[in-house]
N, C-alpha and C positions, 0 to 999 in steps of 0.2 A: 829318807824324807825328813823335813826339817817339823819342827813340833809342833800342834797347832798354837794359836795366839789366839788370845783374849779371854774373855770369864764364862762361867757354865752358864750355858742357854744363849750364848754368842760367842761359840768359838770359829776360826777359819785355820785354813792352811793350805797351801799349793803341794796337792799328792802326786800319785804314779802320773808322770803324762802331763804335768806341770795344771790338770784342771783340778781347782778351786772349789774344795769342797765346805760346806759350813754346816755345826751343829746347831740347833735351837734348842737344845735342852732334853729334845727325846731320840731327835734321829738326826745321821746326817745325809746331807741333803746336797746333789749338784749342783752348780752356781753357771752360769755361762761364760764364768772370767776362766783363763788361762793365762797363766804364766809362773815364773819361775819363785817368787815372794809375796805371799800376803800376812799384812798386819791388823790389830783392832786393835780399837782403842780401848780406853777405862769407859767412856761414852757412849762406846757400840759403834763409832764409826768405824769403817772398812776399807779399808786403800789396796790395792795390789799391784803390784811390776810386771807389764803385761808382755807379752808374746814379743812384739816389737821394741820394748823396753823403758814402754812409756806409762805415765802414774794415771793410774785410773779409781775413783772411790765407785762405794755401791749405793745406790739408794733405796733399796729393796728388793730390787727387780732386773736391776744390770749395773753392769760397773760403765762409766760415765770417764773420758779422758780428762784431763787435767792439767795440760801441759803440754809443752812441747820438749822437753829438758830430757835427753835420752844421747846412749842407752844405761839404763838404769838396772844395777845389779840386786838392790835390797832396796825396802820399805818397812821404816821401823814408826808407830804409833804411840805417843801418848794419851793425846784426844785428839780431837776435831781440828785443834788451834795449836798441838803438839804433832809434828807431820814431816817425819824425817829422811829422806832418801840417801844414797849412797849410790856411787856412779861407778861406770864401768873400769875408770881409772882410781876408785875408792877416793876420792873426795866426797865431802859433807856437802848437802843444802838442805833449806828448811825449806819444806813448801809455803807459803806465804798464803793460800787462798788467790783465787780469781788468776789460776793458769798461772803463777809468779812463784821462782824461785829463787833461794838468793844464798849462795857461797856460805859458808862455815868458815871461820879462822878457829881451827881447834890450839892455835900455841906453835910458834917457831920449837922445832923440833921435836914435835907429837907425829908419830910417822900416821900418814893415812888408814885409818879404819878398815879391815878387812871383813868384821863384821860391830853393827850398833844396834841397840838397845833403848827406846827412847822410855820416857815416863811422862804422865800427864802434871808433874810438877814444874816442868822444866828440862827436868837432867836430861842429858845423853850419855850414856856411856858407852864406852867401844872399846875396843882390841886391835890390834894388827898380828896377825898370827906369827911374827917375825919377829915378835918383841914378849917378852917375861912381865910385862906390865898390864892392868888394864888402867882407864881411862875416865874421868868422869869430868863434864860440860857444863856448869851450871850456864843455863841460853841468858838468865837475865843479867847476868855478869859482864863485865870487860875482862876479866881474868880470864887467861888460857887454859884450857883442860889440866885437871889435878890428874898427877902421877901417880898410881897407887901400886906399890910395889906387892906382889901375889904371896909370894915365898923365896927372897934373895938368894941366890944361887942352886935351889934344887928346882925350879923352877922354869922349863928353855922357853916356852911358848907360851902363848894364850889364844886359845882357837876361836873361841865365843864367849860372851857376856851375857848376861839375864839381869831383870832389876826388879824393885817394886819400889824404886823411891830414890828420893837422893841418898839416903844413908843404909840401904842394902842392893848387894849386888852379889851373884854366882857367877861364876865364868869355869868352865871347862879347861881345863891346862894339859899340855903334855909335859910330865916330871917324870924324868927316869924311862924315858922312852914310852911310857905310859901313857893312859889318858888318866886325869884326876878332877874332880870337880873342890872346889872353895870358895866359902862360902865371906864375902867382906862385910862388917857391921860397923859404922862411920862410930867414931869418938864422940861425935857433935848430937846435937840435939835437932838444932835448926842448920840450913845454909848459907844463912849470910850472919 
């Protein structure tokens, strides 16, 4: 099962049977949504990748569609206005608000994302499990995803990414046939 997402006292996550459970702080709790990804935001908002494939938020009470743009493998959160999806053929969109989505250019030669990672700053970072690299997006840039190299040649994979910001990130690796987790802390202070 994949881990839950967001802060104590609004966490979610898509468990056994793809239905969608969330904590409030003391207990967790069934949701009516089903599907295979959910994300929260820094915010508290709630999105998940439903049964069909398509983006649905919550608004206390039910999860609400959002789109037509499917089918849709992940949903990664930074806030409300941070609202990142990932498609069945692992291409990038942002959700835009009001049912609208719109393509990613992560950078001529940045292979497609097999899993992302968004943040309420901005960032997106992502991985392609087929690649020794992970990835990071600043959105309000023209520049193309920065290359960050994990650990040059001991290094084969990078499965998943985590973040809390533009200038930290974890990602999971397979080294040595292994699985290994490391841990990136950015040189910079600021992003631009």
């Amino acid at each position: 099962n994949p881990p839950p997402r967001g802060r104590m006292g609004n966490l979610s996550v898509s468990a056994d049977g793809e239905r969608v459970v969330r904590h409030d702080g003391d207990t967790w709790n069934v949701t009516p949504g089903v599907g295979p990804s959910a994300a929260v935001g820094q915010d508290g908002s709630v999105f998940l990748i439903g049964t069909d494939g398509g983006l649905f938020q919550w608004d206390g009470t039910q999860f609400n569609p959002q789109g037509d743009l499917s089918p849709l493998a992940q949903v990664s959160v930074g806030d409300g206005n941070h609202v990142w999806v990932r498609d069945g053929g692992n291409t990038v969109h942002r959700y835009q608000g009001n049912n609208a989505f719109s393509p990613v250019d992560l950078g001529a030669g940045v292979p497609n994302p097999t899993h992302i990672a968004a943040n309420n700053d901005g960032t997106l970072w992502h991985c392609n499990s087929s690649n020794a690299n992970i990835f990071r997006l600043i959105s309000e840039s023209t520049n193309p995803s920065d290359t960050i190299t994990v650990k040059g040649g001991v290094v084969t994979s990078v499965q998943k990414v985590a973040s809390t910001g533009f200038g930290a990130a974890h990602c999971l690796v397979t080294q040595n046939g292994q699985p290994q987790l490391y841990r990136y802390d950015s040189p910079y202070v600021l992003k631009t």
